[in-house]
Structures are given as C-alpha cells and as structure tokens.
C-alpha positions, 0 to 999 in steps of 0.5 A: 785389482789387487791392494797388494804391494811388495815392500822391502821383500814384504808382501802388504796389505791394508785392512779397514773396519769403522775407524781401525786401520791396520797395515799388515806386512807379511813375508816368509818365515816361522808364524812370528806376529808383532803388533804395534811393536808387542807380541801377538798374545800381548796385544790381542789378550782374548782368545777369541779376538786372536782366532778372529784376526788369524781366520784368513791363515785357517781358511787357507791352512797356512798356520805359522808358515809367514811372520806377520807384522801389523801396525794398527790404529783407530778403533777398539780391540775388537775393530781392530782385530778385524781390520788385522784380518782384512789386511791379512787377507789382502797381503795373501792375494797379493802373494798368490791370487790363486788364494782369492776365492776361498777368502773371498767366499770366506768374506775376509776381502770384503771391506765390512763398510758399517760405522757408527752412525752420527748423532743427530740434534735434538735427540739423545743418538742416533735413532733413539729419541726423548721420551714424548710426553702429551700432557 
C-alpha cells in the first residue's frame, strides 16, 4: 500500500513523528525547497536538522533533482525536521517504488510511532515519582 498521491502534477506524501505533521509535495525540478512558505536554510536554521530532514534524497543520490514544498505542523523543529523526512520518502515511493527497499532499509518509511507519554496523577511525570520519606 503506498500513502502516495498525485496532486496537480505533484507527487505527495504524508510524514508523522509525535505531534509534527508534515505534507510534503514533490515534483520535477532544480532541488527548490520551501517550507511553511519560507526557504529551507531559513526554516530549519541547524545544520544538522537540514541533513536530517533530506537524508531520503542522499540515500537514493537524488540531490537537487525535485523542487520540494512542505507544509508542516505540530511539534518542535526537531520532530518536524523528521517528520519532512517520512513524508519525503513516502512522495518517492509514490513516484517510483523501485525506491522502496533502499529507504525502507534505510528506515525512512517506518513511522517512528514514539510519543511523549502522559503524566499520571500524584506524581510529578511520567514515570518519576516524589521523593518517599519514611519518617
């Protein structure tokens, strides 16, 4: 099953990780990303956070060969820069499937499904508790 689409000539795809979503839109061109509106190196100022969410482009050796647009929501920079990188690599296998192994090996595909966990009552997070005091 592929959570790819073809939208106005654009091949698309969803990426999630914890609360970021991000909708990726993918089609020929000179290697042009924008996201949210704003320019890639603007957007995502870290450089590692760049490399992060281009990894699925490296792993195939397709640098600068698609113009990449990506509306992104939810979640801090980091989160986000992952979830650019899920969706990025879901638009591929929608464009050509022949791409599935290599990103599937590479793990890009695989939604990484680990969210904060919920507070619980009577302690102060999630797994930490107060300090016991026996006298």
């Amino acid at each position: 099953m592929t959570h790819s689409k073809v939208i106005d000539g654009r091949h698309y795809g969803t990426g999630k990780r914890k609360n970021a979503i991000a909708r990726v839109f993918l089609s020929p061109g000179a290697g042009t990303v924008t996201v949210n509106g704003r320019s890639f190196e603007n957007y995502f100022p870290r450089e590692i956070l760049r490399i992060i969410a281009m990894q699925p482009f490296a792993t195939l050796a397709k640098q600068g060969q698609y113009d990449v647009e990506v509306n992104v929501v939810g979640g801090g920079v980091s989160s986000q820069a992952e979830a650019v990188r899920h969706g990025i690599a879901r638009a591929l296998v929608g464009l050509d499937e022949s791409h599935k192994p290599a990103l599937k090996r590479a793990g890009y595909l695989t939604r990484d499904a680990r969210k904060k966990e919920r507070k619980k009552p009577g302690q102060p997070g999630a797994r930490k508790k107060f300090q016991y005091s026996k006298r």
